[in-house]
C-alpha positions in Angstrom: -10.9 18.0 -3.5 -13.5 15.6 -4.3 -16.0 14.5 -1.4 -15.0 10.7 -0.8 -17.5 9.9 2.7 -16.8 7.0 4.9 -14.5 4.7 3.8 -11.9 1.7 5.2 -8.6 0.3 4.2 -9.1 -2.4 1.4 -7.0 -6.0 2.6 -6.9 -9.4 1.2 -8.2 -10.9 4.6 -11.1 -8.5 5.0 -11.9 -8.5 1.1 -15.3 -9.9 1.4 -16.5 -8.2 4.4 -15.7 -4.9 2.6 -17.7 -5.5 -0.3 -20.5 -6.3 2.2 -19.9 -3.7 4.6 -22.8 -0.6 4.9 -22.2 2.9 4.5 -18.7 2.4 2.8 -18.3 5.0 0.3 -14.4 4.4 -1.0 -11.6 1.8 -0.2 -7.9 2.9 0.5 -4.9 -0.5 -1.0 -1.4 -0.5 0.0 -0.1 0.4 -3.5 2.3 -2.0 -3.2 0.3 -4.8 -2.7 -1.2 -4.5 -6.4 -0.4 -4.8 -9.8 -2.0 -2.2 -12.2 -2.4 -5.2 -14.6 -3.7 -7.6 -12.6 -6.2 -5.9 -10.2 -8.1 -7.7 -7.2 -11.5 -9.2 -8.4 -12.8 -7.4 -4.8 -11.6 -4.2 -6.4 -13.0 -4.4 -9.4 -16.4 -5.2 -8.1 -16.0 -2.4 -5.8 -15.5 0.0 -8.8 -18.3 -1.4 -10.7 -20.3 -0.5 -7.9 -19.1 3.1 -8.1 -16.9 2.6 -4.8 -13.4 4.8 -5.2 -10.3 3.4 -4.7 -7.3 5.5 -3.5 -3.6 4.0 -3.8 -1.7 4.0 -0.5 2.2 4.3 -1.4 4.7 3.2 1.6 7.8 2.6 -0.5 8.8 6.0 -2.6 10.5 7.7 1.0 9.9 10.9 -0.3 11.4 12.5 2.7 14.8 10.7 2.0 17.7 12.3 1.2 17.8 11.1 -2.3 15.9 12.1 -5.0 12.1 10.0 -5.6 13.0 6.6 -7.4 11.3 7.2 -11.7 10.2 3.8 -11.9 8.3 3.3 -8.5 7.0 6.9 -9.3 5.8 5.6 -12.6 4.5 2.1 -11.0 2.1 4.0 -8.8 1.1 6.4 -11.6 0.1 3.4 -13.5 -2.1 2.0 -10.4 -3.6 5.6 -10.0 -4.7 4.9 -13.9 -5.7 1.3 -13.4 -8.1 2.4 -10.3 -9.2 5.5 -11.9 -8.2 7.3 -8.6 -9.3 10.3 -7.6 -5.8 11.0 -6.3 -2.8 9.1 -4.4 -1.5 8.9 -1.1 2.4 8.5 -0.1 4.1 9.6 3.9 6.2 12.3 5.0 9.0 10.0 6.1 12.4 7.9 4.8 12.7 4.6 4.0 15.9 3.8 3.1 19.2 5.7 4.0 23.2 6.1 2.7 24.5 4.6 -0.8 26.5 7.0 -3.1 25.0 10.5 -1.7 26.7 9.5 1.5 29.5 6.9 0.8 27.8 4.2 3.0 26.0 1.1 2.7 22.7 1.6 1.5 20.2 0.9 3.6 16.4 -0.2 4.3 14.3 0.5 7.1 11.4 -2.2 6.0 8.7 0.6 7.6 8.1 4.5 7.9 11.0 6.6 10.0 10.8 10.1 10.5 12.5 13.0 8.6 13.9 15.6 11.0 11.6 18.4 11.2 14.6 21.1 10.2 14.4 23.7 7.4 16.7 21.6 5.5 14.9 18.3 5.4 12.0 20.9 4.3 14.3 22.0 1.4 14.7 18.2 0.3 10.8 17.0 0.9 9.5 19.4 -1.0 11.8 19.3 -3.9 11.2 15.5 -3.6 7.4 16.0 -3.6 7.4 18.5 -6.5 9.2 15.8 -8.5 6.4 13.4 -7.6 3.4 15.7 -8.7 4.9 16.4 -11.5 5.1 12.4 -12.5 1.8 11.5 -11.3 -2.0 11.8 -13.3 -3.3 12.8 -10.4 -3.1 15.2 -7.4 -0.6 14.1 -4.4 -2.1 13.9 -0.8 0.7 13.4 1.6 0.4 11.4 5.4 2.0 12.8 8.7 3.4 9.1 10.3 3.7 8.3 14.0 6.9 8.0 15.8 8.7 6.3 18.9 12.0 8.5 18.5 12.2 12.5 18.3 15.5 14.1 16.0 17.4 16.5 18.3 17.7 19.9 17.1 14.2 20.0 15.2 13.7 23.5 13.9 9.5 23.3 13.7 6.6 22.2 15.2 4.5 19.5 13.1 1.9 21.5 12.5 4.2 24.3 11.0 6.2 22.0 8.8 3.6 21.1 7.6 1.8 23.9 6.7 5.1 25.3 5.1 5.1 22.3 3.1 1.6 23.1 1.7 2.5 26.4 1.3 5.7 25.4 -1.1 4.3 22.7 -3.4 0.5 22.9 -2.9 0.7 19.3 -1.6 -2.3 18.0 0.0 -2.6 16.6 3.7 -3.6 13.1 4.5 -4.3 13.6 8.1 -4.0 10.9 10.3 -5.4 11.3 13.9 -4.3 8.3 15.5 -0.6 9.3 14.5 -1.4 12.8 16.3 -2.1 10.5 19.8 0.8 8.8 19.2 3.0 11.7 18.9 1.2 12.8 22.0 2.1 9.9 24.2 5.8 9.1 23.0 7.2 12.7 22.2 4.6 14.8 24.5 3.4 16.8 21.4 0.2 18.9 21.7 -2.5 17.4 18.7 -4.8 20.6 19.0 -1.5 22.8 18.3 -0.6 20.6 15.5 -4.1 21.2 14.2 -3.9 24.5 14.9 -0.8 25.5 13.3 -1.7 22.9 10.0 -3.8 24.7 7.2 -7.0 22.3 7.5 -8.3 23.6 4.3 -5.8 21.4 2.4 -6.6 18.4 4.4 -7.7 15.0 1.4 -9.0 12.6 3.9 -8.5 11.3 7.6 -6.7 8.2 9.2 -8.4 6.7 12.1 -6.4 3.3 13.6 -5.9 1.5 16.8 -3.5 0.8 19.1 -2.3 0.1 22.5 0.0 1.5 25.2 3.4 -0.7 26.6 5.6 0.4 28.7 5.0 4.1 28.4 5.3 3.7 24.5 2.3 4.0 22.0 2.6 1.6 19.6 0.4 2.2 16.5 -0.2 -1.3 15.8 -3.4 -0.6 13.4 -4.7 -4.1 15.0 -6.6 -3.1 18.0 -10.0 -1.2 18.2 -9.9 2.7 17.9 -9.4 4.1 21.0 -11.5 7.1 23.1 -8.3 9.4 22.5 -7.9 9.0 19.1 -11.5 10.0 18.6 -11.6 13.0 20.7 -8.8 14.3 18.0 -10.7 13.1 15.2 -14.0 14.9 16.9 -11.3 18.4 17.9 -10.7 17.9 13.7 -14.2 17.6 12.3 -14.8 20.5 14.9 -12.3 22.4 12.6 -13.1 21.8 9.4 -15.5 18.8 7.7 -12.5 16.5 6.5 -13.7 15.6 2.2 -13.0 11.4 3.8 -12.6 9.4 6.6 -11.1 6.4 7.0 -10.5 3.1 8.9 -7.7 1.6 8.6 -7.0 -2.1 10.0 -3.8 -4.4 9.5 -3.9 -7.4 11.6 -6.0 -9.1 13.7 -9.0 -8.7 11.4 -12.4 -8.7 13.7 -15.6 -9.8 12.4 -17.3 -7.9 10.2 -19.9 -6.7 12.5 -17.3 -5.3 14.6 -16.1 -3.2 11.9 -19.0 -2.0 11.0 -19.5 -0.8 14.5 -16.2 1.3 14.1 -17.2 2.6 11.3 -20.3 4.0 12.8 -18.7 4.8 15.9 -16.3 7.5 13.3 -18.8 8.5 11.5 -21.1 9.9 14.5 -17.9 11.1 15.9 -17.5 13.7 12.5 -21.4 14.3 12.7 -21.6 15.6 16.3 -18.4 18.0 16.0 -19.5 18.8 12.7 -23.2 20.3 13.9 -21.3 21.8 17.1 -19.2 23.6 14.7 -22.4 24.6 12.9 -24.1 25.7 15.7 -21.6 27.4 17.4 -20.7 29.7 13.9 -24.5 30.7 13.8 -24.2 31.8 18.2 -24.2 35.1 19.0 -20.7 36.3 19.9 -20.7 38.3 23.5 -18.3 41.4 23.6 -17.7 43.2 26.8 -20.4 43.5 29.4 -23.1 42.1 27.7 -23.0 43.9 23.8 -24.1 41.5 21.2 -23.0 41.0 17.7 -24.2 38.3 15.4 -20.8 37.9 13.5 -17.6 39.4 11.9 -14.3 39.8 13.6 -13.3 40.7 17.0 -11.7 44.4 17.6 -8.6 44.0 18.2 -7.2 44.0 21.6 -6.3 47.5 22.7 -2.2 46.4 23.0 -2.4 45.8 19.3 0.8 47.0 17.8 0.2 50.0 15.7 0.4 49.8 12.2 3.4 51.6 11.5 5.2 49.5 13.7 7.4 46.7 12.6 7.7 43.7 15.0 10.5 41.6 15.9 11.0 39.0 13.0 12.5 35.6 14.0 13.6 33.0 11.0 10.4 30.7 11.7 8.7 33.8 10.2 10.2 34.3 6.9 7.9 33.9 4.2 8.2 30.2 2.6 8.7 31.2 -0.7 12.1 33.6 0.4 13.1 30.5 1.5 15.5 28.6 -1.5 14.8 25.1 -1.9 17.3 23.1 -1.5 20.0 25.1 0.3 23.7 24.0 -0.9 25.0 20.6 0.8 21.4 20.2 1.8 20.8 16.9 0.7 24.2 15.7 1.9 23.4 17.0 5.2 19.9 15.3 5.7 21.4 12.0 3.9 24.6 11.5 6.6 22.2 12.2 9.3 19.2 9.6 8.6 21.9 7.0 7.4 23.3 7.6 10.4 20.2 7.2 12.4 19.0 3.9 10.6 22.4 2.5 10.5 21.7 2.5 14.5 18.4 1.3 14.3 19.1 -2.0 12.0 22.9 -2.4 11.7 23.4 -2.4 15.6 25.8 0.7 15.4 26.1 3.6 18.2 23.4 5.8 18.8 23.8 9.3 16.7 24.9 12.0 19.3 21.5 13.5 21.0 19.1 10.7 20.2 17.6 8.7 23.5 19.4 5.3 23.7 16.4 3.4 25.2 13.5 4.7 22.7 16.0 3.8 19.9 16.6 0.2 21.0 12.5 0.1 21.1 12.4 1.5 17.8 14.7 -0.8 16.7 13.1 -3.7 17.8 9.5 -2.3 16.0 11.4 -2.4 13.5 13.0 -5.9 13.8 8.8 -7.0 14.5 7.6 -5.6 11.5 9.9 -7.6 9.3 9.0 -10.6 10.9 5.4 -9.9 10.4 6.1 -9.1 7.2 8.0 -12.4 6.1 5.6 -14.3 7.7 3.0 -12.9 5.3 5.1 -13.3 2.3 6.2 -17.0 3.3 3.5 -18.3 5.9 5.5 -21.7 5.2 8.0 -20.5 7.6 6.1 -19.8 10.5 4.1 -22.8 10.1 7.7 -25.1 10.2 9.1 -23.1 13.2 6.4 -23.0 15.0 6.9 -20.9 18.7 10.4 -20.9 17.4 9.9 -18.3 14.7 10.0 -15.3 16.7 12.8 -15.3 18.6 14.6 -17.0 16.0 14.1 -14.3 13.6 14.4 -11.4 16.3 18.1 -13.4 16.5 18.8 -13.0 12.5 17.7 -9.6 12.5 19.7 -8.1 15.5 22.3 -6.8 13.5 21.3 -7.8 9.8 19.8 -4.8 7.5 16.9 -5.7 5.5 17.8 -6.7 2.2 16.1 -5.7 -1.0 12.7 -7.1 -0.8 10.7 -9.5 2.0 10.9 -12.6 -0.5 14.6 -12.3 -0.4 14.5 -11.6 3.5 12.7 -14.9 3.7 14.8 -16.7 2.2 17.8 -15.5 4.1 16.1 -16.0 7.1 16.2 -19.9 6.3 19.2 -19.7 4.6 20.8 -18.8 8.1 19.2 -21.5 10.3 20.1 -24.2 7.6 23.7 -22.8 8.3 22.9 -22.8 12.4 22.1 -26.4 11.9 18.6 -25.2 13.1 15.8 -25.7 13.5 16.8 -28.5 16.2 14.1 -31.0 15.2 15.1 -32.8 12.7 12.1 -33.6 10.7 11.3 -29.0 11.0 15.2 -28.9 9.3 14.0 -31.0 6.5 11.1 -29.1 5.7 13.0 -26.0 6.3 15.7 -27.5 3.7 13.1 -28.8 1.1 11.4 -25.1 1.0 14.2 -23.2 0.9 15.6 -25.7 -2.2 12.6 -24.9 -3.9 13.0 -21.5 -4.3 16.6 -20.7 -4.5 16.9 -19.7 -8.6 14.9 -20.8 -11.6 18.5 -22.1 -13.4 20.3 -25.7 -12.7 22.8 -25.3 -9.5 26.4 -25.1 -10.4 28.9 -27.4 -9.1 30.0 -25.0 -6.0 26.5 -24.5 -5.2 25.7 -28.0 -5.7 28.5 -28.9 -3.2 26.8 -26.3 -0.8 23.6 -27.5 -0.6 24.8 -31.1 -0.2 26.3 -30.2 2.8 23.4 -28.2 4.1 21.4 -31.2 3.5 24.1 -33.6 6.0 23.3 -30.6 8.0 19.6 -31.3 8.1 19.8 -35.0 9.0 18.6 -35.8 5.3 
């Protein structure tokens, strides 16, 4: 894997600042947030310059129960082209949930869930990712994502699913540290065993991020400065193995530039140290006993060491991956009822799936509910401009029980759509405004007569 150096996530509010930043060596873009067509003019200076760019997919849910959707496989193949990327970047997680593999409503999550970490979600991820490297120019480096719920029943450790992922499909790792803390805080998982268990050597590049603590719950908010913690498991990495790239990644709340370039330093110091202590410490003498000294090579082996001739207990965590088929029978169907299950309770407002913590769902949920609203306020800043204070809990309201639909522009427009129908917002000259935007971008043809009738009596509604 190719060296990549220092390097931060690429955003249209911190364009400029990037391209003036010291010491960045490559970018990371939200795949999404690009057409292959119509590139950035900040990216395209930045690869004049000889800065990589990596595409950052968070759409294809490659650890869904369904199999990876050909035409968002073959949009991010064609970014990957457009960039001239080195390789691309996707989660272990699901997206979206039910539709005709389960008989339910299909629906979407708006952000990154879990998979459960079972030997048959295994079977259906790494089918999954096989079908993505073989539709992509370029190699597949995949991202373990935090979580504020844990699936009851789990079969593995992190660190050994993924590690039997790599084995499988020869995927690599896109290792994100501050997702290791957060695991840590909110489902009291160990990040040195995960490291430990996780084959290092097919680590891409790292994820550093920020975040801060509420209420007992680490909420990976990639908007606050990068804490002490994560870097002491960035630093127990590097001490590992020297991760090819490291990046930073910020989403909101953009701080000047000098503070970012004080981050930046800050992580790359962090990898130096641990990196020389790792150095120095494979070149010190080992001690054996009482007081021999060897300068290297491998420990005898304890003296309770099993003979060879003796064949230990084998447990199913220790059968080799590739005895292992892939996918079982029904697997797919199994892993689909379950997640659509699980979102369904998340954004639909139904019961909690049987084992699942009530309370961390309902503050799952309302991550989830936060992140739309973030979202839409991106893609139609018009909104939160008319409503003002009002746009938060108005759109917490909506969203209570109301899956996302297909995309945030549509979302938006519902949004408004629903408080024209509330007869909100209450101020009357905010309802107009709301009325005229949402008017304006409700179809490209002519209004029939029904829907002509309807928006006449949403405009009585609005005090027009």
């Amino acid at each position: 894997m190719a060296e990549l150096g220092i390097g931060i996530g690429w955003r249209p509010e911190i364009a400029q600042a990037v391209e003036e930043l010291p010491g960045v060596d490559w970018v990371e873009v939200v795949a999404e947030n690009i057409c292959a067509g119509h590139l950035p003019d900040s990216l395209t200076r930045l690869r004049e310059r000889g800065v990589r760019v990596v595409p950052h997919g968070v759409s294809l849910g490659l650890g869904g129960a369904d199999r990876p959707d050909p035409a968002r496989l073959a949009e991010l193949a064609a970014k990957a082209e457009a960039l001239g990327s080195p390789l691309v970047t996707e989660h272990i997680a699901f997206v979206r949930a039910g539709g005709p593999l389960t008989a339910s409503p299909a629906l979407e999550a708006g952000h990154l869930l879990p998979v459960p970490r079972t030997w048959d979600a295994l079977d259906v991820l790494c089918e999954n990712v096989r079908i993505a490297q073989e539709a992509l120019p370029v190699p597949l480096a995949l991202e373990n994502i935090a979580a504020l719920v844990s699936w009851p029943g789990e079969e593995l450790s992190e660190g050994r699913f993924l590690a039997e992922l790599v084995e499988r499909t020869g995927v690599r790792l896109l290792i994100d540290v501050a997702n290791l803390h957060t695991n840590h805080v909110n489902r009291g998982e160990d990040p040195a065993r995960a490291l430990a268990e996780l084959p290092v050597e097919a680590i891409a590049y790292v994820h550093v991020a920020g975040g801060e603590e509420r209420d007992g719950v680490w909420h990976d908010t990639h908007a606050h400065p990068v804490p002490r913690q994560v870097l002491d498991v960035l630093a127990d990495l590097a001490s590992r193995i020297s991760p090819p790239g490291v990046l930073l990644e910020r989403d909101d709340d953009f701080p000047p530039a000098q503070e970012l370039a004080s981050e930046l330093t800050g992580i790359a110091e962090t990898v130096r140290t641990a990196t020389a202590r790792r150095t120095q410490d494979a070149h010190r003498p080992l001690l054996v006993g009482a007081g021999a000294r060897v300068s290297g090579g491998p420990m005898p082996a304890p003296a309770d060491t099993a003979p060879d001739d003796v064949t230990p207990d084998i447990t199913p965590d220790d059968v080799a991956p590739a005895a292992r088929p892939a996918p079982r029978p029904g697997a797919r169907e199994r892993v689909g009822l379950a997640q659509a299950a699980l979102l369904s309770a998340l954004v639909a407002g139904t019961p909690a799936p049987e084992g699942f913590d009530a309370r961390r769902l309902r503050v799952q949920s309302r991550a989830l509910i936060a992140k739309r609203a973030a979202v839409v306020a991106k893609v139609a800043p018009e909104l939160k401009e008319i409503l003002g204070a009002e746009y938060r809990p108005a759109f917490f309201a909506y969203a209570a029980s109301r899956p996302m639909p297909g995309s945030y522009r549509r979302e938006a427009l519902d949004f408004a759509e629903h408080l024209l129908v509330a007869g909100r917002p209450s101020d009357q000259e905010a309802r107009r405004r709301l009325t005229h935007w949402w008017q304006d971008r409700v179809g490209a043809r002519p209004p029939g007569r029904a829907a002509r009738l309807v928006r006449a009596a949403r405009s009585v509604l609005a005090g027009r």
